[in-house]
C-alpha positions in Angstrom: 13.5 11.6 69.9 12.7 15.4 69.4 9.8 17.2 69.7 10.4 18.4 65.9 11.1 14.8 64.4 7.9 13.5 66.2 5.7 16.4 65.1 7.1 15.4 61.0 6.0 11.7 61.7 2.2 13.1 62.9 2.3 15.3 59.9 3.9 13.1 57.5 1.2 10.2 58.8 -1.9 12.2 58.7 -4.4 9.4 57.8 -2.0 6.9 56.6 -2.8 4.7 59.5 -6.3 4.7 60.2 -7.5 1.3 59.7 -4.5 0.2 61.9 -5.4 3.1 64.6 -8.7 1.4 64.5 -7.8 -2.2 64.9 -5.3 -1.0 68.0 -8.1 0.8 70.1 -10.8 -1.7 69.3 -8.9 -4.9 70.3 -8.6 -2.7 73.3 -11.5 -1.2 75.4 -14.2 1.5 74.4 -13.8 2.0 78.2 -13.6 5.6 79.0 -11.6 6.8 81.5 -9.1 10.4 82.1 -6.6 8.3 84.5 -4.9 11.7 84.6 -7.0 13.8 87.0 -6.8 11.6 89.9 -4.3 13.4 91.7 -7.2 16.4 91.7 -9.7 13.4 92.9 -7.5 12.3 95.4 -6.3 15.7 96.7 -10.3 16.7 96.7 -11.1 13.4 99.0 -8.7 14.7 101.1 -10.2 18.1 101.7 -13.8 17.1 101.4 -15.6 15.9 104.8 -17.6 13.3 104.0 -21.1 12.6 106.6 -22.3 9.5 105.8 -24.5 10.0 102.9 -25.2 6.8 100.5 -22.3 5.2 98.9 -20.1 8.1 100.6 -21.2 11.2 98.5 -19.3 14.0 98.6 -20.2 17.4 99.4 -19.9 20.7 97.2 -19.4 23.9 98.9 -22.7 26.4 98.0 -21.5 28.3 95.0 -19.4 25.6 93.6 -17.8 26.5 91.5 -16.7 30.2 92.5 -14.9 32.5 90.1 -11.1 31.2 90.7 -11.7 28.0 90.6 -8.9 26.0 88.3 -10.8 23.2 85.7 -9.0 20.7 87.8 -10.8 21.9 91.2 -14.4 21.9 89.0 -13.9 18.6 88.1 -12.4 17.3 91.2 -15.6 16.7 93.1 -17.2 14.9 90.0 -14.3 12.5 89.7 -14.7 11.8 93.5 -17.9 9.7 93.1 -18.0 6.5 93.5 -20.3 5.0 91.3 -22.6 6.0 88.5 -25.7 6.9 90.9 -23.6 9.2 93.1 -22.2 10.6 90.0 -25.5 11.6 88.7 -26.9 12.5 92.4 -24.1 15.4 92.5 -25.0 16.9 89.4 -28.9 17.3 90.9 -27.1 19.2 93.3 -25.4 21.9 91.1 -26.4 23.7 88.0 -24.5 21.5 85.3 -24.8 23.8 82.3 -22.7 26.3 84.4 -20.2 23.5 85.0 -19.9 22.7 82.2 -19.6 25.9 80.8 -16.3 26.8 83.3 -14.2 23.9 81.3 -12.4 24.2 78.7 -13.0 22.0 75.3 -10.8 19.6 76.6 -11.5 19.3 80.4 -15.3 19.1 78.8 -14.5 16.2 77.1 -13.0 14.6 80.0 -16.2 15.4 81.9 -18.1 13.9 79.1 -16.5 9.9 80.0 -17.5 9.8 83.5 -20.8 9.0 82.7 -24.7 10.8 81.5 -24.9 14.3 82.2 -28.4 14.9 83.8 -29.5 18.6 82.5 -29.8 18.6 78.7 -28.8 22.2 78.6 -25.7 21.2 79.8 -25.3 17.8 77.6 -25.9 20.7 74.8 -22.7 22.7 75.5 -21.1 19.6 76.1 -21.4 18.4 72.5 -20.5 22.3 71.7 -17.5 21.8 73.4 -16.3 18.4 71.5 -16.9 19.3 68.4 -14.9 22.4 68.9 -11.8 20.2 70.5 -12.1 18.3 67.3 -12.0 21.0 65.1 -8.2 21.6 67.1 -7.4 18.3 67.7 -7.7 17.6 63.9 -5.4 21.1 63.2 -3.2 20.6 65.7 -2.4 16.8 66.3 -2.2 15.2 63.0 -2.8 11.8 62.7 -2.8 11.3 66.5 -6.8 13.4 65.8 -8.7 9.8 65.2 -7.0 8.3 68.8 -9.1 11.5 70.0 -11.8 11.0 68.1 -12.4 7.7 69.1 -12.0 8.4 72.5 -15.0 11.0 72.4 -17.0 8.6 70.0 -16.1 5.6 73.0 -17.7 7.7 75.8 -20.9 9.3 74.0 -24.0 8.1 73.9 -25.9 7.6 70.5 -28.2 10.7 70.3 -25.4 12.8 71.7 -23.0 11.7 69.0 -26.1 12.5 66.3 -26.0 15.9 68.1 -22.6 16.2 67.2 -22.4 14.9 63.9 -25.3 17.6 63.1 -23.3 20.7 64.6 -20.2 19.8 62.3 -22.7 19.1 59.6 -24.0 22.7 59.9 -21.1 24.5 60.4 -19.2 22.7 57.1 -17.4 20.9 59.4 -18.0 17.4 59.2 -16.3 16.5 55.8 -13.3 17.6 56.6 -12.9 16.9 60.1 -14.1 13.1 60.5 -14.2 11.8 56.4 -10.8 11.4 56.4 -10.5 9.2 59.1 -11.8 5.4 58.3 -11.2 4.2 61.6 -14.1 6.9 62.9 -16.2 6.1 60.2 -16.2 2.7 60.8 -16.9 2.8 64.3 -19.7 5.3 63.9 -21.2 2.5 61.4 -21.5 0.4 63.9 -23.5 2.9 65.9 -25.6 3.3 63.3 -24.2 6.4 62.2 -23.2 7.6 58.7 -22.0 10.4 57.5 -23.4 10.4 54.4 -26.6 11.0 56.6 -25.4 14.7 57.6 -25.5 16.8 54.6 -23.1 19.6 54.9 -24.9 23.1 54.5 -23.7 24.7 51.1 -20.6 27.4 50.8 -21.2 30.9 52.4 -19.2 33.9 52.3 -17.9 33.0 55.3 -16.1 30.2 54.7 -13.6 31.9 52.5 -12.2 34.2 55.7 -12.5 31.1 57.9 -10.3 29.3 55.4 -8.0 32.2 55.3 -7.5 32.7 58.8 -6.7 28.5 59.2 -4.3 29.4 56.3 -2.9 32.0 58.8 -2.9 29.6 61.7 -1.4 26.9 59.9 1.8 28.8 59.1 2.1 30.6 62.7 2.1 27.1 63.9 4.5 26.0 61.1 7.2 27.5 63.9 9.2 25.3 65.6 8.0 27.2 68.7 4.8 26.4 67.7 5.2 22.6 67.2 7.0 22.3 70.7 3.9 23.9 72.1 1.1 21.9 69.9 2.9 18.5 70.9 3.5 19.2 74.3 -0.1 20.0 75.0 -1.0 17.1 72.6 1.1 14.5 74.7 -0.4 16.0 78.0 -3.7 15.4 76.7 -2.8 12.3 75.5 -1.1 11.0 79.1 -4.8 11.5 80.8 -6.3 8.8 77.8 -7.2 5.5 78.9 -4.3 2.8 79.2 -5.8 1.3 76.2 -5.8 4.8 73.9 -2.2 5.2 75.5 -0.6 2.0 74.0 -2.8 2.6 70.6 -1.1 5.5 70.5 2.3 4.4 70.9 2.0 2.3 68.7 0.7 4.8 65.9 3.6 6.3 66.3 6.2 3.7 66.0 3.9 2.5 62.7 3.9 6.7 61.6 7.6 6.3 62.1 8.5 3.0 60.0 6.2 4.5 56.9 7.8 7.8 57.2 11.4 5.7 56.0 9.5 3.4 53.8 6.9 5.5 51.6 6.1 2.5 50.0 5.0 0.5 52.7 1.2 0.2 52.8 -1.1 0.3 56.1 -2.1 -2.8 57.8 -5.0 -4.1 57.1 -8.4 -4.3 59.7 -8.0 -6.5 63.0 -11.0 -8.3 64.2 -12.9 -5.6 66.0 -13.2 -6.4 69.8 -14.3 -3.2 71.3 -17.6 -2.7 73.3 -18.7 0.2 71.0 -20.7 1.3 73.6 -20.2 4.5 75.8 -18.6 2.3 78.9 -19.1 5.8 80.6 -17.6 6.2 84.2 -14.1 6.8 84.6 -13.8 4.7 87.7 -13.9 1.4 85.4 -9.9 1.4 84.6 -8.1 4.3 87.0 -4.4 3.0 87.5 -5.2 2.9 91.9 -8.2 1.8 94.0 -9.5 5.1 96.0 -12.9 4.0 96.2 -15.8 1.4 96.3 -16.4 2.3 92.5 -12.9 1.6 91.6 -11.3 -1.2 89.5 -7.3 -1.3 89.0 -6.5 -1.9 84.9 -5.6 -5.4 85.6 -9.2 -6.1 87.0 -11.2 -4.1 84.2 -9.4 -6.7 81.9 -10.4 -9.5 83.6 -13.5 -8.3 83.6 -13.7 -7.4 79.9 -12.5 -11.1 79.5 -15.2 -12.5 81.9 -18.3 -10.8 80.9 -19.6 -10.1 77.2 -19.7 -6.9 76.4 -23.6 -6.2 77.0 -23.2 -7.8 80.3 -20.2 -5.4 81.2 -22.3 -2.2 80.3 -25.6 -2.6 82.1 -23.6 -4.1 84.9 -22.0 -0.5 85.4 -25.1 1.4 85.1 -27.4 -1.2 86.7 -24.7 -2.0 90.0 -24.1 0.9 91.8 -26.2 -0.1 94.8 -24.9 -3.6 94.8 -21.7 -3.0 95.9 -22.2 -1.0 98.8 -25.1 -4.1 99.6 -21.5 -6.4 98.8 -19.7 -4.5 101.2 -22.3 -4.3 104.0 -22.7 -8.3 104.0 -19.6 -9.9 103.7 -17.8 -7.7 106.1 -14.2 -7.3 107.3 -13.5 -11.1 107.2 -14.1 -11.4 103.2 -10.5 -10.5 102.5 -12.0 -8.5 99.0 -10.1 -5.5 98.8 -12.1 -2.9 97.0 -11.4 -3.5 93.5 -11.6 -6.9 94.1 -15.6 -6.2 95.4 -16.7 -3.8 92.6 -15.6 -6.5 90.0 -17.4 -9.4 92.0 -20.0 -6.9 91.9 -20.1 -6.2 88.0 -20.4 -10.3 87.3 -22.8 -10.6 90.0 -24.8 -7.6 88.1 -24.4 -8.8 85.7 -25.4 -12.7 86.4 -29.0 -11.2 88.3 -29.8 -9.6 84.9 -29.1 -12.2 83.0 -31.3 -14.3 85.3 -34.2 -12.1 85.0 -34.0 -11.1 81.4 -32.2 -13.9 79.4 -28.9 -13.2 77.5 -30.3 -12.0 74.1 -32.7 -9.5 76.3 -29.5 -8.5 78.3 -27.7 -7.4 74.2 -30.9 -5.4 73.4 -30.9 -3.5 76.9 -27.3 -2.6 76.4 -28.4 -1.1 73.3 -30.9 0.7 74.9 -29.1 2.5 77.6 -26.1 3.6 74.7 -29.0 5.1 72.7 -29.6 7.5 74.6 -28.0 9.7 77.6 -31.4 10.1 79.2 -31.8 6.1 79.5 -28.4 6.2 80.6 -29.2 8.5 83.8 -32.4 6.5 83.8 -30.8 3.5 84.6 -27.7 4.6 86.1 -30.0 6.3 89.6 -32.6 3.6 89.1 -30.2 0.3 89.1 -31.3 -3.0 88.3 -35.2 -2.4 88.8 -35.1 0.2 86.1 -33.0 -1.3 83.8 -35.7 -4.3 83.7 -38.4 -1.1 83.2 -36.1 0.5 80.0 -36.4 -3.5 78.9 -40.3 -4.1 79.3 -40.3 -0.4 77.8 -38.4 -1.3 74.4 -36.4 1.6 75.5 -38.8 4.5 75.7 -37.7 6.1 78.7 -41.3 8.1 79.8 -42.7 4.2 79.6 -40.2 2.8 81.4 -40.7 5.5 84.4 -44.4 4.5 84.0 -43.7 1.3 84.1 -41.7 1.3 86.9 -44.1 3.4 89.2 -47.1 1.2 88.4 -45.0 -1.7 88.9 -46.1 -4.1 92.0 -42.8 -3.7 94.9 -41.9 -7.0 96.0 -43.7 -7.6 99.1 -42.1 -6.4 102.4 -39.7 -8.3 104.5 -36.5 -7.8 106.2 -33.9 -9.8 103.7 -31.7 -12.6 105.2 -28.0 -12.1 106.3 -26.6 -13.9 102.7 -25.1 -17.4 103.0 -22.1 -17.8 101.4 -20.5 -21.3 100.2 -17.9 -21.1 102.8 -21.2 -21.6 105.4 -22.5 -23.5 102.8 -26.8 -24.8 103.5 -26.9 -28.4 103.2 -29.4 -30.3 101.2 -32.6 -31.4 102.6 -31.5 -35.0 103.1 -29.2 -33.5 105.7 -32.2 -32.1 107.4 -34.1 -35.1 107.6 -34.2 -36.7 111.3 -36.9 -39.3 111.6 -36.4 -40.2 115.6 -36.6 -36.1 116.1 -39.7 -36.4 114.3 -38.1 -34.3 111.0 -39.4 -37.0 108.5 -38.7 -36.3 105.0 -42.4 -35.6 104.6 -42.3 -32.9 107.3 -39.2 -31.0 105.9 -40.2 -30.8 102.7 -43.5 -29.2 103.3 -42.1 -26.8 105.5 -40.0 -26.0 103.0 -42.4 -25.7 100.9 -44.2 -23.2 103.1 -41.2 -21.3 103.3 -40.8 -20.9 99.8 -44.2 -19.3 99.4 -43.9 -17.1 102.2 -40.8 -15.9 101.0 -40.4 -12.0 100.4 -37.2 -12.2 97.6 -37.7 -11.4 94.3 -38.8 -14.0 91.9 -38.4 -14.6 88.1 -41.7 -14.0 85.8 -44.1 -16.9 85.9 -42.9 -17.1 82.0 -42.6 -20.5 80.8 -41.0 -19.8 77.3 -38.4 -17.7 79.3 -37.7 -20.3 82.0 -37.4 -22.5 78.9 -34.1 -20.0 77.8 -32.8 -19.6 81.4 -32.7 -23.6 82.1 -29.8 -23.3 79.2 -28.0 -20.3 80.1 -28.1 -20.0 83.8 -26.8 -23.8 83.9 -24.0 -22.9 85.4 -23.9 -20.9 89.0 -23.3 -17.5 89.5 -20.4 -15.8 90.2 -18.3 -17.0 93.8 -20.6 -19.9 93.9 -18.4 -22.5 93.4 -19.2 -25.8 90.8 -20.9 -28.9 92.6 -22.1 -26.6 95.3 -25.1 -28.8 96.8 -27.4 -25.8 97.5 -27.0 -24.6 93.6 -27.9 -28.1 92.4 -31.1 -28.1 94.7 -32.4 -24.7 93.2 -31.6 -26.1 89.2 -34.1 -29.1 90.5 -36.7 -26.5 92.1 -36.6 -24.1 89.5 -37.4 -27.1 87.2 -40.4 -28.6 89.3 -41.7 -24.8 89.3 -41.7 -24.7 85.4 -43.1 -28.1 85.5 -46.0 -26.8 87.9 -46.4 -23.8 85.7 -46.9 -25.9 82.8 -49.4 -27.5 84.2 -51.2 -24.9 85.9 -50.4 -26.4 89.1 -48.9 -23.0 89.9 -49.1 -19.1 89.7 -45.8 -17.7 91.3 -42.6 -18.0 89.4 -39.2 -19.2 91.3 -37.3 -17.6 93.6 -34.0 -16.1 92.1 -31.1 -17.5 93.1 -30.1 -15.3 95.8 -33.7 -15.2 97.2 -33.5 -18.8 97.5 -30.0 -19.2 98.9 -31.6 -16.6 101.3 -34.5 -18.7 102.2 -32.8 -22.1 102.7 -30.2 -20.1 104.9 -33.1 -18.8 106.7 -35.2 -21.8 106.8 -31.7 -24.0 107.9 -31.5 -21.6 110.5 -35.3 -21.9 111.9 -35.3 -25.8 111.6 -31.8 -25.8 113.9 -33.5 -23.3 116.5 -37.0 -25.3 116.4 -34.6 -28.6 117.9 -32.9 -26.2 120.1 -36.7 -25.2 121.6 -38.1 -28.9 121.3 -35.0 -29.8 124.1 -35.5 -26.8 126.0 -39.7 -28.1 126.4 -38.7 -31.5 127.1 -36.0 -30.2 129.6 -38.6 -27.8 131.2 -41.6 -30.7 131.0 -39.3 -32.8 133.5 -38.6 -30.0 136.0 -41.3 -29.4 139.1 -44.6 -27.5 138.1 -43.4 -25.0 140.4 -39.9 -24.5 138.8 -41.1 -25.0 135.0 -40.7 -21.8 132.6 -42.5 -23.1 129.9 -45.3 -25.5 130.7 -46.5 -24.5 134.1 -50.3 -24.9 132.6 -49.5 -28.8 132.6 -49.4 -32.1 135.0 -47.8 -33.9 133.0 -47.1 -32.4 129.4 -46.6 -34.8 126.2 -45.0 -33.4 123.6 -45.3 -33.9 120.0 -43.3 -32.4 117.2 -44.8 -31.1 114.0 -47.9 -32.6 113.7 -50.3 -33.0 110.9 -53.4 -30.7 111.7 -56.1 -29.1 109.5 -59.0 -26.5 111.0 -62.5 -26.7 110.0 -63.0 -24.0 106.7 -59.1 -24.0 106.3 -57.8 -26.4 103.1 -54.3 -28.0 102.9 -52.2 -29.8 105.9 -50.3 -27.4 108.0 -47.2 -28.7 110.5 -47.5 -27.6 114.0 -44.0 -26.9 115.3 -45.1 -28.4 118.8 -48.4 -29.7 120.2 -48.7 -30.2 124.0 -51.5 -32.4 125.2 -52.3 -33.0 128.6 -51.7 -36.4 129.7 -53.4 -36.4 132.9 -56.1 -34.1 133.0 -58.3 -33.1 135.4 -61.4 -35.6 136.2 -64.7 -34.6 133.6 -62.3 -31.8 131.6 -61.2 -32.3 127.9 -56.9 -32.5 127.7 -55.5 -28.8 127.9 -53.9 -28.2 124.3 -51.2 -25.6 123.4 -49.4 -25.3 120.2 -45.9 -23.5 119.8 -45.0 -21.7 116.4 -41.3 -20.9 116.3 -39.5 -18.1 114.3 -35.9 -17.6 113.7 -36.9 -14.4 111.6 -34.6 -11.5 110.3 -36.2 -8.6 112.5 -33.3 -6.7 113.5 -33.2 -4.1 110.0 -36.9 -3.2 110.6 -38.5 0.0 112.0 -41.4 0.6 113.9 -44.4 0.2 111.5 -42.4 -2.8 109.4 -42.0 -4.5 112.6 -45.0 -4.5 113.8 -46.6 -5.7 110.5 -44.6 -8.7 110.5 -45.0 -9.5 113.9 -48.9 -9.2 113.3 -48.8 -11.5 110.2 -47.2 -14.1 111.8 -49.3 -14.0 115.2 -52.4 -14.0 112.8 -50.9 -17.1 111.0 -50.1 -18.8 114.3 -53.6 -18.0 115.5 -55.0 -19.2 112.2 -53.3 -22.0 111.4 -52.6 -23.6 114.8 -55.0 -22.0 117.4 -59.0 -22.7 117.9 -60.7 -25.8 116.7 -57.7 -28.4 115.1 -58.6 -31.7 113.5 -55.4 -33.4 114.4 -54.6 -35.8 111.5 -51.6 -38.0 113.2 -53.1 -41.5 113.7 -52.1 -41.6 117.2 -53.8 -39.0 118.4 -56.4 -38.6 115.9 -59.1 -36.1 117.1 -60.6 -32.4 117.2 -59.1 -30.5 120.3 -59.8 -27.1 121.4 -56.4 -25.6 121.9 -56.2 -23.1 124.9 -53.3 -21.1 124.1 -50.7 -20.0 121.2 -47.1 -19.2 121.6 -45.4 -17.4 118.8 -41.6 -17.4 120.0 -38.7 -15.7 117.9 -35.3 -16.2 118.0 -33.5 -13.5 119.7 -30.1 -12.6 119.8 -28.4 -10.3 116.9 -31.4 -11.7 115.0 -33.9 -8.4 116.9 -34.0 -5.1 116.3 -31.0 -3.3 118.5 -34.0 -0.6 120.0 -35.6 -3.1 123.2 -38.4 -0.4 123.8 -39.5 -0.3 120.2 -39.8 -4.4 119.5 -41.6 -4.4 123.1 -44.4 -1.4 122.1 -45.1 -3.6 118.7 -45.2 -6.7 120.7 -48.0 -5.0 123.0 -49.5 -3.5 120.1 -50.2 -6.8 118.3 -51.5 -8.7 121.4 -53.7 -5.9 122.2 -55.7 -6.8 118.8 -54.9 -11.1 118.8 -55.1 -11.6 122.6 -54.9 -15.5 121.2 -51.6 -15.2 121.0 -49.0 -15.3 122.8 -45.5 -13.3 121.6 -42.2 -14.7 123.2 -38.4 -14.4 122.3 -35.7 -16.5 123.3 
């Protein structure tokens, strides 16, 4: 086909297709992406040296960008990001405005889908710039305008696309550039948008020059020089569209070309409208190769559009940039997820913790929210998923959310588990129960149920009219936890007792959320399976020679006696010593010597100095609380008050500790120094 016969069907089909046009992009994706410039990402990534900084950030050279830089080089950098935080963290870096600034209108636009520009000033000449490649696009490409249109109207956010539709508006622009084209109109409808809302200013003396110099352009570009040119640039432009933009506008121009030999034929009539209608933002979301954690090959962005409703999709992007570097640092090498395949685990993952905190209709009005405006957008997009629950309490009022957000109280501190994963699945507490190892069912489930209080995961609001909605929506389990999964079953059941309790009054914490409680049981699993391995090692040790004991060198001859029932004078409730020695043969007039083990198979290796020594001094003041001093022990065979002489706290060592010996051993001697009750161990 030549360049000249194409060039008639866009003229010849200027408009004629728009409600088609529309139905082709939006039973595609709003998702914006310039799949184009990744050679300049890739040959950037290349060059760049990259030190380690979160999520791989890149680094721009002071000056960036210098005189002679190419637009491809200024936006190379920018389109090496990995996700929508580093994204924005790079433009803190440089002055934006000025970046923006060194583009041309197109290269601007391009800029404008990988996500929310930080600086006003430079989300100010962005709109400049768009409206201005409109202004061409609409001269110069014809019918093939309103694919380009869309495109910018698909990757801008809601007060940036009022900015817009202002600047045409006051210029005399808007009429004449955008009224003609349904598809646009429709799709800023459902944005809320009208143009009937933008009152063009009145006529000037300046129109009539404008309108004759577009006269003169007009017939300088009637040469078919001029046509090869406009539709080479044109096709260019439109080769670094979106796949989905792409096919729309193939087909246009097949449809352009069957009504340009049948003048009769009318155009097709609306499709059911399945676009997001929501600036996706971040190019990363569709590129054609995987060249970072951030990426998603085309075939998994329409899985994922398939997978996750719309609303879900968006806030996932902005609100998951953190959790798939947190993906990639748990499950390792032996996952077999290549990239892609983690950041779209990662988007329904995102996108399932939202929905578990919010509830699915909250998770509709967020999304609306963060495509409102750019500045909730960047809000979100360096905040993650805490700040995207803030723009929610907010009602979308950004200054609220940040004040919400600071004031908000931080879950409390602990080192989170190692994740378990359904492949090392948790059993259920049946499987946990051991009666002649003295693990009745009584005794695991209350120290389980200590567990779940002490646990430092996040948890869902102590709202019973929400937990009400969740019981219905999050019956099914989250992504990669597969159905009939034991461990997911258990948590429906204790999520339910907890609203049952919170009904009642019976309780003031809400439930865990799911991964804080697949945490936990991992956790608490792990503890009851090193507490038998401990229990063996004492009974081995209480049969050796006093002289050759390790453990129990205090003792003639030791009985042991797993979690017992005690309760301490002033104390309430029951609590389960882990182990209780009592002398059996004690010396002639003394009491029985009495020494109680508490065992920990805690998660110590991530903490630093001052974290680690905090947790180590809660649980040696717990130990010494609950287990040392006066104890009314409450098991019917040995039924008594005893004066216990000595309390050993002993973790579980291994790649459970902190990799710095020297450090764990100065916060050891740090918190025996205050609770010389206690005694700190680690095997």
């Amino acid at each position: 086909m030549s360049t000249h016969l194409a060039w008639a069907w866009v003229c010849l089909g200027r408009g004629a297709g728009a409600l088609w046009l529309s139905a082709l992009l939006l039973m595609g994706t709003g998702c914006a992406t310039v799949s184009g410039t990744l050679d300049a990402a890739d040959a950037y990534r290349q060059r760049v040296r990259y030190c380690g900084l979160p999520s791989g950030r890149t680094l721009v050279t002071e000056g960036w960008p210098t005189e002679d830089s190419s637009e491809e080089e200024v936006l190379a950098p920018l389109l090496a990001c990995a996700s929508v935080e580093d994204y924005l963290a790079l433009q803190r870096d440089v002055d934006m405005a000025r970046v923006v600034e060194r583009l041309g209108d197109w290269s601007a636009v391009r800029l404008g889908a990988l996500g929310p520009l930080v600086d006003a000033r430079a989300s100010r000449v962005l709109t400049r710039k768009r409206a201005a490649f409109l202004l061409d696009a609409v001269r110069d490409s014809g019918a093939y305008a309103q694919v380009f249109a869309l495109f910018i109207i698909h990757t801008a956010y809601d007060d940036e696309l009022d900015e817009l539709l202002r600047l045409l508006a006051r210029d005399k622009q808007l009429g004449q550039t955008l009224g003609p084209m349904e598809a646009v109109r429709r799709e800023l409808g459902r944005r809320g948008l009208k143009l009937s809302d933008y009152p063009e200013r009145g006529e000037v003396p300046g129109d009539v020059l404008r309108g004759l110099g577009q006269a003169a352009a007009d017939a300088l570009n009637s040469s078919p020089s001029s046509d090869g040119a406009r539709y080479q640039r044109m096709s260019e432009q439109l080769r670094q569209l979106p796949p989905a933009y792409q096919r729309a506008q193939a087909s246009l121009e097949r449809e352009l070309m069957r009504e340009h030999y049948a003048p009769g034929r009318m155009a097709l009539g609306a499709i059911d409208q399945l676009t997001f209608g929501v600036p996706l933002g971040f190019y990363h979301l569709a590129v054609g190769t995987a060249h970072g954690l951030g990426d998603l090959t085309q075939g998994q962005y329409e899985q994922a559009t398939r997978e996750l409703a719309p609303a879900a999709l968006l806030v996932a992007l902005y609100a998951g940039g953190k959790g798939a570097r947190y993906l990639a640092e748990t499950r390792g090498a032996g996952a077999r997820l290549s990239l892609p395949e983690l950041r779209l685990e990662t988007l329904r993952r995102v996108a399932w913790q939202v929905t578990e905190r919010l509830g699915v209709d909250s998770l509709a009005e967020l999304s609306r929210y963060i495509r409102a405006s750019r500045e909730a957008a960047v809000f979100v997009g360096a905040g993650g998923e805490p700040a995207a629950v803030a723009l929610y309490e907010a009602r979308g009022d950004v200054a609220r959310a940040q004040a919400w957000l600071s004031e908000a109280r931080p879950e409390r501190a602990g080192a989170p588990e190692p994740r378990v994963t359904p492949s090392g699945a948790v059993s259920g507490v049946a499987s946990l129960v051991d009666e002649a190892a003295g693990y009745s069912t009584q005794v695991v489930e209350a120290k389980l149920l200590q567990a779940e209080l002490e646990a430092t995961g996040p948890r869902l609001p102590a709202d019973v009219t929400l937990l009400h909605k969740l019981r219905a929506t999050l019956s099914t389990p989250p992504p990669g936890v597969p159905e009939g999964y034991a461990l997911w079953n258990e948590y429906l059941t204790y999520r339910q007792r907890r609203l049952s309790e919170l009904e009642r009054g019976a309780a003031r914490a809400g439930p865990l959320r799911w991964e804080a409680y697949e945490w936990m049981r991992g956790a608490f699993a792990r503890g009851l399976a090193f507490e038998r391995f401990m229990v063996e090692l004492l009974r081995a040790d209480a049969l050796l020679p006093v002289t050759q004991r390790q453990w129990l060198q205090g003792f003639n001859l030791p009985r042991i006696e797993v979690h017992v029932g005690v309760s301490k004078p002033g104390v309430p409730g029951i609590r389960y010593a882990d182990v209780l020695i009592i002398e059996k043969q004690p010396p002639v007039g003394q009491s029985p010597r009495v020494e109680t083990f508490s065992f920990k198979s805690r998660y110590l290796a991530p903490l630093e100095r001052d974290p680690l020594r905090e947790q180590i001094r809660v649980d040696a003041r717990a130990a010494l609380d609950y287990y040392g001093g006066t104890l009314e022990i409450l098991r019917p065979s040995l039924k008594g008050r005893v004066q216990v002489q000595n309390v050993r706290l002993v973790y579980q060592g291994g790649e459970l500790l902190p990799g710095n010996p020297r450090e764990l051993e100065t916060a050891v001697n740090q918190v025996q120094a205050r609770l010389p009750g206690v005694e700190i161990l680690f095997r």
